[in-house]
FILONU-226808 format. One record per residue: z, x, y of N, C-alpha, C, CB in turn. Coordinates in steps of 0.2 Angstrom, whole numbers, plus 5000, padded with zeros to 4 digits. Atoms other than C-alpha are relative to their C-alpha. Glycine has a CB too. Example, Ala and Ser with C-alpha at 12.3 -4.5 7.8 and 13.67 -1.06 7.14 Angstrom:
2
     nw     nu     nv    caw    cau    cav     cw     cu     cv    cbw    cbu    cbv
   5000   5004   4994   5039   5062   4978   5000   5004   5006   5006   4995   5000
   4999   4996   4994   5036   5068   4995   5003   4996   5005   4993   5002   5002
***
This chain:
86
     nw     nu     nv    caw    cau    cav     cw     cu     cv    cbw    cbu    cbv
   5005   4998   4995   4914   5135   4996   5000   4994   5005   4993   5000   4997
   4999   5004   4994   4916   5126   5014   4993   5000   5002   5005   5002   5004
   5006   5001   4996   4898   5120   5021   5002   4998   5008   4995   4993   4996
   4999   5003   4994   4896   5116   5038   4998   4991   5001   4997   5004   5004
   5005   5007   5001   4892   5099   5044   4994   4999   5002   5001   4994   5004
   5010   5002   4998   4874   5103   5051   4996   5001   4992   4995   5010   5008
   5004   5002   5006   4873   5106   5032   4999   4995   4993   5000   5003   4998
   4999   5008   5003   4880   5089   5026   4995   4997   5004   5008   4996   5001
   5004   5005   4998   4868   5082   5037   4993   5000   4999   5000   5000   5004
   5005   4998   5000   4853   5091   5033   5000   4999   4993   4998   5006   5003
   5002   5002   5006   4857   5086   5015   5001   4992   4999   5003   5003   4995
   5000   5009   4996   4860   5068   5020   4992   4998   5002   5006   5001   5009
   5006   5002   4996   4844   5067   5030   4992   5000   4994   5000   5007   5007
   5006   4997   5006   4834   5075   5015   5001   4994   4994   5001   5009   4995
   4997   5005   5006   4844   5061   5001   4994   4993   5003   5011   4999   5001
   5002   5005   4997   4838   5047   5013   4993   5000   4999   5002   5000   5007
   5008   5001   5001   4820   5052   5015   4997   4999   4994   4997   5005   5002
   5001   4998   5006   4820   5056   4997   4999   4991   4998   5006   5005   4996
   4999   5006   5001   4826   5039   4994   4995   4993   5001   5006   4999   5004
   5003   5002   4993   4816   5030   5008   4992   5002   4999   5004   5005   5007
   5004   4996   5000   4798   5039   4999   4995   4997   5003   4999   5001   4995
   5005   5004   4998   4786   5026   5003   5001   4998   5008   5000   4995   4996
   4999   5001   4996   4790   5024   5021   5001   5005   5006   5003   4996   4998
   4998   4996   4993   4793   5035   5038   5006   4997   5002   4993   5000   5008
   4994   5004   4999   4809   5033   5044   5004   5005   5005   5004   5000   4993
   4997   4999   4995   4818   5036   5060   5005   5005   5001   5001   4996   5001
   4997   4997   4997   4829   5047   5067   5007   4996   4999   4998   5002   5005
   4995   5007   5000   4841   5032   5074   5002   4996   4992   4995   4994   5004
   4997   5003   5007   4841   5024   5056   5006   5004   4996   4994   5000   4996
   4997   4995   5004   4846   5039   5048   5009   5000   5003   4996   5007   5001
   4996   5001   4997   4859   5042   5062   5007   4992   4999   4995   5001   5005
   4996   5005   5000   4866   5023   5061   5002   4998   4992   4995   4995   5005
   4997   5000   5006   4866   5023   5042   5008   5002   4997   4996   5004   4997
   4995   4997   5001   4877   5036   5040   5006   5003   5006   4998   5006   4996
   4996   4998   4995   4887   5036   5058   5000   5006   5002   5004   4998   4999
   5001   4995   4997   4881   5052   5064   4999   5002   5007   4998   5002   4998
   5004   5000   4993   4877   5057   5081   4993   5001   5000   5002   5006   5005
   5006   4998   5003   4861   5058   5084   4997   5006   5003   4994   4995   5000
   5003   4993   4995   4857   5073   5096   5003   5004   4994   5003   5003   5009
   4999   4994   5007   4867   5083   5080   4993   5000   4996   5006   4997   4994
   5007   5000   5004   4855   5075   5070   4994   5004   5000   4997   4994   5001
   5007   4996   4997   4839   5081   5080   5000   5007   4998   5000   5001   5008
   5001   4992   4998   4846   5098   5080   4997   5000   4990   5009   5006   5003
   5000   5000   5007   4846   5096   5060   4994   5000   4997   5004   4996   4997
   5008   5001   5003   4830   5088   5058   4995   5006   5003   4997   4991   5004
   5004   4996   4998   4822   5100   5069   5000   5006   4996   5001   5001   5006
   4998   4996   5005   4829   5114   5058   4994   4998   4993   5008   4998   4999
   5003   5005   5010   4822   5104   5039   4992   4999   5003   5005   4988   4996
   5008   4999   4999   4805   5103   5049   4997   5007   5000   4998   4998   5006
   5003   4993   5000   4803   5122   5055   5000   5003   4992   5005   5006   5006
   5000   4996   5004   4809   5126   5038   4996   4996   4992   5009   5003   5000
   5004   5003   5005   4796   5114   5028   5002   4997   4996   4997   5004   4997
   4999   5003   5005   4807   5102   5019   4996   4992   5002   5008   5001   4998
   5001   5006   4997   4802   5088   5032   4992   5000   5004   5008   4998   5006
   5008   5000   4996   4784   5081   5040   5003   4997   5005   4993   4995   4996
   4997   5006   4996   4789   5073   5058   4991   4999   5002   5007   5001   5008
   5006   5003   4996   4775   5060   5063   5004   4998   5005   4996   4994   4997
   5002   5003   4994   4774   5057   5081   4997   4994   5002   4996   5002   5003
   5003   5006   4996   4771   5043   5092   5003   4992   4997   4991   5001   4998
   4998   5009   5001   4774   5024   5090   4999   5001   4993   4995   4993   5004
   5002   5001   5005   4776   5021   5072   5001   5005   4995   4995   4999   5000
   4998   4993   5005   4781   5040   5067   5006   5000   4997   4999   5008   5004
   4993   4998   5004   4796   5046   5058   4999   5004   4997   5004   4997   4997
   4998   4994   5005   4801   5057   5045   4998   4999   4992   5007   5001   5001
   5000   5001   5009   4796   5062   5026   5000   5004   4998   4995   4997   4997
   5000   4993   5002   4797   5073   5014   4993   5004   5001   5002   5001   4994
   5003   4995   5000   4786   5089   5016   4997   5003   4993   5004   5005   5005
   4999   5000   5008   4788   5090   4995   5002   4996   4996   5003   5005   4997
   4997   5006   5002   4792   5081   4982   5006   5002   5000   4998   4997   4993
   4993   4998   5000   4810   5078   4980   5002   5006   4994   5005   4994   5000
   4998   4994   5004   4810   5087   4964   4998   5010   5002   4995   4998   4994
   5001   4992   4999   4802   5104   4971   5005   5001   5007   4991   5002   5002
   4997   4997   4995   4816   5104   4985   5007   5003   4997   5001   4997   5006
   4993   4998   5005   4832   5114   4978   5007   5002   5007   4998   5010   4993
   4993   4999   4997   4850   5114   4987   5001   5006   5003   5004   5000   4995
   4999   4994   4996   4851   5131   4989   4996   5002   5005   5000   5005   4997
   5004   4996   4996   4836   5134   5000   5002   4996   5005   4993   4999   4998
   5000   5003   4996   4841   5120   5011   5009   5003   5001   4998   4993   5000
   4993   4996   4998   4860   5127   5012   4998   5008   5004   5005   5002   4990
   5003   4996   4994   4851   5144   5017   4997   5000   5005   4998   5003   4999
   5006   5002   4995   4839   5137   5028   5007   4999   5007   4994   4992   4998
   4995   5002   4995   4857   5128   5038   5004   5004   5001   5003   4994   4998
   4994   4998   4999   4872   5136   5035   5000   5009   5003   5003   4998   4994
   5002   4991   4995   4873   5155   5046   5003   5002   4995   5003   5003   5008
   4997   4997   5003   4876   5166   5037   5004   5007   5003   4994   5000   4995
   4995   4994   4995   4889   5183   5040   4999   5002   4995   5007   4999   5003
***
């Protein structure tokens, strides 16, 4: 099975936050962690928000977190959520 990368990123981005529980955490971080672009990024994160794995806070001081605990998010949902399907 071949993923794409908007779905290495969007399980990347989920690992991190996971990781990262206690804390909001940037876009740019994420991005510079794992050497990604970040307008990819965006598209990705924007994606894992509409589809309820991620919370974005706004404003000075916001970032990113999970939306669940890491245990109630499962792989496949986020693989379907990213990758198009045919």
């Amino acid at each position: 099975m071949y993923l794409t990368q908007h779905t290495d990123y969007g399980l990347r981005v989920l690992v991190y936050t996971a990781i990262n529980d206690d804390t909001l955490v940037n876009i740019s971080t994420i991005a510079e962690t794992y050497n990604i672009s970040k307008s990819h990024l965006m598209k990705v994160v924007t994606a894992l928000v509409k589809g309820g794995f991620l919370i974005s806070v706004r404003g000075k001081g916001g970032g990113l977190r999970l939306a669940k605990s890491a245990e109630e998010i499962r792989v496949g949902d986020v693989v379907r959520l990213i990758e198009p399907m045919q």
